[in-house]
C-alpha positions in Angstrom: 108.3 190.0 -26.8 110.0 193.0 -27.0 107.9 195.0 -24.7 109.1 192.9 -22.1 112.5 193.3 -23.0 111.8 197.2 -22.6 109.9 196.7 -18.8 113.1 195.3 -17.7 115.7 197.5 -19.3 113.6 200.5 -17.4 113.5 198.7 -14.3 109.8 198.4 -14.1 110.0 195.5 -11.8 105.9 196.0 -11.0 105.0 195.5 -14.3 107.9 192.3 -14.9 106.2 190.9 -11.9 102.5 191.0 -13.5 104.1 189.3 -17.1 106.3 186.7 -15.2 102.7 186.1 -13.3 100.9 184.5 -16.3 101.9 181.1 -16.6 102.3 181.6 -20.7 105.2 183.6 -20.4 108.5 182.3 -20.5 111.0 184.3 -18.0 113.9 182.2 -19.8 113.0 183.5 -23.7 116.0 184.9 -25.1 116.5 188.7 -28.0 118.0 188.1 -31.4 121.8 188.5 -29.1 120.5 185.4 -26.9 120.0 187.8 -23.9 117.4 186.2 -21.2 115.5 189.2 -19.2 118.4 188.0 -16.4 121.5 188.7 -18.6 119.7 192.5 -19.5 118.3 192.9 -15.7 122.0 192.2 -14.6 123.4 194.3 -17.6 121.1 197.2 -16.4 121.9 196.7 -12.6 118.0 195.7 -11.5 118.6 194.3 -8.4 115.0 193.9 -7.8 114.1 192.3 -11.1 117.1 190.0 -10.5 115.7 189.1 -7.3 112.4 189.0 -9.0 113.4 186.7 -12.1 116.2 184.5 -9.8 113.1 183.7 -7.1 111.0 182.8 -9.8 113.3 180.1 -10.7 115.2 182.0 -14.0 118.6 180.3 -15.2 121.2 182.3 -13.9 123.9 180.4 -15.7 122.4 181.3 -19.2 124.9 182.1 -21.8 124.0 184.2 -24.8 125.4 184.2 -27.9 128.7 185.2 -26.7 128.5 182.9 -24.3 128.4 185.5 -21.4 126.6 184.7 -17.8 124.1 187.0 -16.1 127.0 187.3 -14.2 129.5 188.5 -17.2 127.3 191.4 -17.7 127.1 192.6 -14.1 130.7 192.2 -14.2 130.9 194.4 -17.4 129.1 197.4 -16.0 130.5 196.9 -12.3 127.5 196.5 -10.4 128.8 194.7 -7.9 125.2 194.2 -5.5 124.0 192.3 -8.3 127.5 190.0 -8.9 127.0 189.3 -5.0 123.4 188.3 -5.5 124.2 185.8 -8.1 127.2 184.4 -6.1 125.1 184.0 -3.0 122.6 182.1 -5.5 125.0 179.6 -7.1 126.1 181.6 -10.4 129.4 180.0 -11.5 132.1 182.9 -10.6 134.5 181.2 -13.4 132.1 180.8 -16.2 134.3 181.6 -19.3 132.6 183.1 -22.7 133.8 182.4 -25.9 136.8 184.8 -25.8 137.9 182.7 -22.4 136.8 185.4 -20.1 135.4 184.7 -16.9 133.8 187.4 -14.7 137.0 188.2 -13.0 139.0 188.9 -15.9 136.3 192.0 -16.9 136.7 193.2 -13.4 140.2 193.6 -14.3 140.2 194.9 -17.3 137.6 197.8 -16.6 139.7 198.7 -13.4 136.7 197.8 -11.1 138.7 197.1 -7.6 136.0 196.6 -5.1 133.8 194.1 -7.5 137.5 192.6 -8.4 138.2 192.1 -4.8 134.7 191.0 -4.1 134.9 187.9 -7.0 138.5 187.3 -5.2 137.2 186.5 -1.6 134.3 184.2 -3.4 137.4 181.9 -5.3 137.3 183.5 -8.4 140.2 181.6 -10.2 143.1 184.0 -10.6 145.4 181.6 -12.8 142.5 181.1 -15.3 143.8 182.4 -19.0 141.3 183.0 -21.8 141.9 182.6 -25.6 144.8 184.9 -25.6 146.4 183.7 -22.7 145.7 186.5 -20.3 144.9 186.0 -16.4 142.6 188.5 -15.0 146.0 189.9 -13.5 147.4 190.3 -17.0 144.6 192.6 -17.7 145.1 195.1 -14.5 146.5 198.1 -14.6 149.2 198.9 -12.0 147.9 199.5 -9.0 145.4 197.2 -9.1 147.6 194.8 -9.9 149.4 195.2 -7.0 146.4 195.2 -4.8 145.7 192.4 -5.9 148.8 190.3 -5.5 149.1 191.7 -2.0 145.6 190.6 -1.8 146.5 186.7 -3.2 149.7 186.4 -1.1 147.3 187.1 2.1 145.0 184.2 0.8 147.8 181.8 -0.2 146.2 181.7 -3.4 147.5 180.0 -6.3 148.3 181.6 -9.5 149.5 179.1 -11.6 148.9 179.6 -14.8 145.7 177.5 -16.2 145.8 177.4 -20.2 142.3 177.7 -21.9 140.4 174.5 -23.1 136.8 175.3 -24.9 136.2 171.5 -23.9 137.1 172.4 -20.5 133.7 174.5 -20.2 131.3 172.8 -17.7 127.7 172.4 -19.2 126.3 172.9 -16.1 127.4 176.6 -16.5 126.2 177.0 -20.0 122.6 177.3 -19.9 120.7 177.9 -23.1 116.7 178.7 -23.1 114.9 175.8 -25.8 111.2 176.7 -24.4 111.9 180.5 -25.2 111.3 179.5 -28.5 108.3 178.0 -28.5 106.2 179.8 -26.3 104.0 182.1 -29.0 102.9 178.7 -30.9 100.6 176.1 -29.4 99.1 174.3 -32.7 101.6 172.2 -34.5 101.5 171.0 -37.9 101.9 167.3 -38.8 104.3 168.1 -41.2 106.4 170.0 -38.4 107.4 166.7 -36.8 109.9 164.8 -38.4 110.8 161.5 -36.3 114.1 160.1 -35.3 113.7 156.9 -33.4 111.0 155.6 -30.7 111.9 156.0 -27.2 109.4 154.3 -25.4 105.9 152.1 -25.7 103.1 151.3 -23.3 99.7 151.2 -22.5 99.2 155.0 -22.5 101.2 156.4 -25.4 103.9 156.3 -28.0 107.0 158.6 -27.5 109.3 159.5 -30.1 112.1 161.6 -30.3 111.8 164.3 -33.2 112.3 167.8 -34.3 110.6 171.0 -34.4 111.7 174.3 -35.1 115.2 172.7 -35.3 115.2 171.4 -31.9 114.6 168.3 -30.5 111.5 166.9 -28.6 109.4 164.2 -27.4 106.6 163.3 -29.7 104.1 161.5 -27.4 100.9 160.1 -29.5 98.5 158.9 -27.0 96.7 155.6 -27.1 92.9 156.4 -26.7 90.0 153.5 -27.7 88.6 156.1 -30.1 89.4 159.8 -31.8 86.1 162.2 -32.0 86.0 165.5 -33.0 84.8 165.6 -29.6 87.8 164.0 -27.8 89.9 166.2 -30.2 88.2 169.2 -29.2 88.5 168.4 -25.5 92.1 167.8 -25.9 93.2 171.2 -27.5 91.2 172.8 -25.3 92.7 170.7 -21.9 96.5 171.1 -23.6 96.2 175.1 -23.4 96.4 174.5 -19.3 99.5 172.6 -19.7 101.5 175.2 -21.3 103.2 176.5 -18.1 106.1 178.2 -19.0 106.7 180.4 -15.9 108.0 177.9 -13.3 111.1 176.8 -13.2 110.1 173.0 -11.7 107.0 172.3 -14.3 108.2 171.0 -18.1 105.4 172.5 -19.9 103.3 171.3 -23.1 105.1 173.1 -26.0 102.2 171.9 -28.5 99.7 170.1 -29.6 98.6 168.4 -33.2 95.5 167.0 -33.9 95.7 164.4 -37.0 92.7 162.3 -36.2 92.7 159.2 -35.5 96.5 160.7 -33.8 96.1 162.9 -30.5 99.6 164.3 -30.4 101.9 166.8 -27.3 105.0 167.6 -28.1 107.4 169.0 -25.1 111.3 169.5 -24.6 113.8 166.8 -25.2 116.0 165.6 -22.4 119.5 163.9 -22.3 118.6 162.6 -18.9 114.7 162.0 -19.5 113.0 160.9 -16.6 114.4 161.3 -12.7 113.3 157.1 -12.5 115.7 156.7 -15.3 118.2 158.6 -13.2 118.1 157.0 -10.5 117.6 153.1 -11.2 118.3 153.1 -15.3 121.7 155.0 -16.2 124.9 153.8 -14.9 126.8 156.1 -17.5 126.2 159.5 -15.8 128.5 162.2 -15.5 127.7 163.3 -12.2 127.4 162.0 -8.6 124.0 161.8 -6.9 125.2 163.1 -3.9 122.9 164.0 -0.7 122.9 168.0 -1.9 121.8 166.8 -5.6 119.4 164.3 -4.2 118.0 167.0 -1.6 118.3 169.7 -4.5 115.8 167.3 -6.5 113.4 166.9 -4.0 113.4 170.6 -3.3 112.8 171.2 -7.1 110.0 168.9 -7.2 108.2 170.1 -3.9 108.8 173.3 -5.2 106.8 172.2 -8.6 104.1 170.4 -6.4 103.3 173.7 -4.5 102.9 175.9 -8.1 100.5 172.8 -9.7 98.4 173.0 -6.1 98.2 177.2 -6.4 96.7 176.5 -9.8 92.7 176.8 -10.2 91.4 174.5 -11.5 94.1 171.9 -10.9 95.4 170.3 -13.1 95.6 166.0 -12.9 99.2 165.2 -12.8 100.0 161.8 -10.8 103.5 162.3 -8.8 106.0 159.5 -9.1 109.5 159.5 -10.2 108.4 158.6 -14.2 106.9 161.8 -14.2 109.2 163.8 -13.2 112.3 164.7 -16.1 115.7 166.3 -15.4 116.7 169.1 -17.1 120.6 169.6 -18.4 121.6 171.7 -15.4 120.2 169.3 -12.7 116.8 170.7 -12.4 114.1 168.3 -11.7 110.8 169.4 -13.5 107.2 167.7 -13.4 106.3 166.7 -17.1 103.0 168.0 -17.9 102.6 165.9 -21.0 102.1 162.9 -18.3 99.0 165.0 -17.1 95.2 163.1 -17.7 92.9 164.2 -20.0 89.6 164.2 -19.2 88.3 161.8 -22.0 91.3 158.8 -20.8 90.3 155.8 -18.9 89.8 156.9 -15.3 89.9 153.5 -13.7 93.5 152.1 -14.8 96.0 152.1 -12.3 99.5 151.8 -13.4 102.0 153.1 -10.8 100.6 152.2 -7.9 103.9 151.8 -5.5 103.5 155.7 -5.3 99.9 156.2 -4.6 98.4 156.9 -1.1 96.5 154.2 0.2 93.2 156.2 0.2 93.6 156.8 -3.7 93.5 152.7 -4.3 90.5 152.2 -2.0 88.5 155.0 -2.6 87.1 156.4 -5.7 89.1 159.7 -7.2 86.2 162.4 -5.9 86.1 160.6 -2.4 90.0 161.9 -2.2 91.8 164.9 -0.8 94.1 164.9 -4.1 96.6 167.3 -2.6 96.6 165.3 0.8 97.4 161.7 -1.9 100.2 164.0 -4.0 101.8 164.7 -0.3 102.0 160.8 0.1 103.3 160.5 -3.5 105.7 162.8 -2.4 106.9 160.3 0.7 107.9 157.4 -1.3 110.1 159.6 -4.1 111.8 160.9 -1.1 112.5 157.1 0.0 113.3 156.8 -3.3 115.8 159.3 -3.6 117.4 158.0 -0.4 117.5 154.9 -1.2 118.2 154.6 -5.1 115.4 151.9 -5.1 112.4 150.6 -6.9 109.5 151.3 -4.0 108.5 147.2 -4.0 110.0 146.6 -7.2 109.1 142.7 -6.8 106.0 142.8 -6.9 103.5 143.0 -10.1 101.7 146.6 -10.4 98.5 145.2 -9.8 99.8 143.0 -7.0 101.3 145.9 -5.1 98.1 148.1 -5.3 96.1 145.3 -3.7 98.7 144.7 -1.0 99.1 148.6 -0.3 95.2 148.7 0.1 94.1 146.0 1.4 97.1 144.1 3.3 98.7 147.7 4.9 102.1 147.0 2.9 104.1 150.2 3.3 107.6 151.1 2.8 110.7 150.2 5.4 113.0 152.5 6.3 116.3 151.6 5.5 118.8 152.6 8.8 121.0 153.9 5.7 118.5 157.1 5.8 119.8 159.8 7.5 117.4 160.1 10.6 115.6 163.8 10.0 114.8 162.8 6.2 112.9 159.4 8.0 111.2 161.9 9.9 109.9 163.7 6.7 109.0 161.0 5.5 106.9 160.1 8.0 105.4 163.0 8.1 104.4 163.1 4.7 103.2 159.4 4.4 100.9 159.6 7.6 98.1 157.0 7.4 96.1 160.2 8.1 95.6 162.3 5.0 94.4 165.3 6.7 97.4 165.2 9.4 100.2 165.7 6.1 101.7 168.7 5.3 101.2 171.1 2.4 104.3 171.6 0.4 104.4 175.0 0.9 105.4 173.6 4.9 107.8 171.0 3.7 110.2 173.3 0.9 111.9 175.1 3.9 112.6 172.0 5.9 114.1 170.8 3.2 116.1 173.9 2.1 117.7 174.1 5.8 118.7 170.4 5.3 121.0 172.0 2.3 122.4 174.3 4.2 
């Protein structure tokens, strides 16, 4: 780990690039301080490796142990390319730490004008005051004090006075690595896993949430006729492929135990669990899905589509919406302990309402599999449009004979907005070979956020 910490303290942004490469390596882990390879890239003034690590998908709202953004530390040192960059990429400009201390107020401080100007024009908050009732202006000297009252009066800024609240701090902006942790062990001990409570129950699996390493995680025991060392062996050695800890859109495998007759993965536990929980199950959340946050999951999760399809061999993953988990920060991810193992029942269909009609008529090696995942992709965008159940009336096995047999398809609502009907469209054409890769889809949808 600390080699890498090294690459990018140099500025060796070749050899970052190769380690971020391998799917293994974890461009969120964290140093003893709590440091991600952003916060030390930013520290160092790296533009290149921050564009390299931000691209990649790294959390540039991580807080370390002092609670400092990436952007904090190019604040620090005045490097003010790199506090642009972040801005331009959604860094929160008023993240405080745990003295209170948003960007702005280091700016200040350190005399930095231009950078202090800079975080100004992008609405830094000037009336913010950290634990010992300072605004950034409080900390100024002189004459760049006065610049920058001049420079408020111009913008009709406010600068009432905002007294600190540690409860205040948005989570969204306080980003803290779990996987980091995890990502140099892949054989778990039994004994490891102490349970909490059962979250769910069904024909595949039993999920619990638990413990390890002093964090919590889903324990999902699978359901399988019968455990052979030969099935066991199969399964560590499948489970290795699932630990992909260098995309920001795929929740990886963070371990496996065998403890026959138990096949066991363990991965990350999430407040919001699944993205069909968020949409159609909680009516307690603390956020609205709004067309960006809907649009910025369906980004994410074409964006994790295209990384699984660059991947050989591929890996089996079935797209739907029970499959896919939200992260704290709003990041939709594609749970690779849903993945099928090779030795699980091939023929069972259980979430039909999201597979192409091809996939329920033919068998699975008569199928383009990326072509089905692009129709998959079709009805979670109707999903997320609509904040429905695709035909959530009908029985499973119902709706998969209906779908292939009777041409049932979706409607679309007039409530869609008329370009994402077109996408879908597109993506659900009867005609496998006539949909899209996602690699052509992720910028139509990123210029509908814009």
């Amino acid at each position: 780990m600390d080699e890498i910490f090294h690459l990018v303290r140099e500025g060796n942004s070749y050899m970052v690039k190769s380690w971020i490469d391998c799917v293994q390596n974890d461009f969120n882990l964290v140093d003893d301080h709590g440091f991600s390879l952003l916060h030390w890239a930013c520290w160092d003034g790296h533009l290149n490796i921050v564009e390299i690590l931000v691209n990649k998908g790294a959390k540039i709202n991580s807080v370390n142990k002092c609670e400092d953004t990436p952007l904090h530390n190019a604040c620090q040192n005045n490097h003010l390319n790199v506090a642009l960059y972040l801005i331009k990429n959604k860094a929160n400009i008023n993240a405080v730490n745990i003295h209170g201390n948003t960007p702005l107020h280091y700016a200040c401080h350190f005399g930095y004008q231009d950078l202090a100007i800079e975080l100004i024009r992008y609405k830094a908050c000037l009336g913010l005051c950290n634990r010992f009732h300072q605004t950034a202006i409080d900390m100024c000297r002189d004459e760049l004090k006065d610049n920058i009252l001049e420079l408020a009066k111009e913008l009709n800024l406010d600068l009432a006075r905002i007294a600190f609240r540690q409860e205040s701090i948005s989570r969204y902006s306080r980003q803290k690595s779990k996987e980091a942790t995890f990502a140099a062990q892949s054989t778990i001990n039994i004994d490891e896993l102490p349970v909490e409570k059962m979250l769910d129950s069904n024909h595949l699996s039993t999920t619990w949430k638990g413990y390890w390493q002093g964090n919590e995680v889903v324990i999902k025991v699978l359901k399988i006729k019968e455990s052979t060392p030969r099935i066991a062996s199969a399964f560590n050695q499948e489970s290795k492929r699932l630990r992909i800890f260098n995309s920001a859109n795929i929740q990886p495998v963070l371990g496996t135990c065998v403890c026959l007759p138990d096949l066991i993965i363990v991965s990350q536990y999430l407040d919001y669990a699944s993205l069909y929980s968020v949409l159609h199950d909680n009516n307690n959340l603390d956020f609205d899905c709004s067309f960006n946050i809907v649009l910025n999951f369906a980004i994410g999760i074409a964006r994790g589509m295209d990384f699984l399809h660059s991947l050989e061999p591929g890996i089996n993953f079935d797209l739907n919406s029970k499959n896919v988990v939200v992260d704290d920060d709003l990041t939709p991810k594609l749970n690779m302990a849903e993945s099928k193992f090779s030795f699980t029942e091939k023929y069972k269909i259980f979430n039909p309402a999201w597979m192409a009609p091809e996939t329920l008529q033919k068998k699975a090696e008569d199928c383009n599999k990326k072509m089905a995942d692009m129709w998959s992709f079709g009805v979670i965008l109707w999903e997320l449009f609509t904040r429905t159940i695709p035909f959530r009336d009908l029985p499973a096995m119902q709706c998969g004979m209906m779908i292939a047999k009777n041409n049932l398809r979706l409607e679309l609502p007039i409530e869609i907005p008329n370009h994402v009907k077109k996408l879908i469209k597109i993506c659900t054409n009867e005609e496998p070979n006539k949909r899209p890769k996602f690699e052509m889809i992720i910028p139509i949808l990123e210029k509908m956020s814009r």
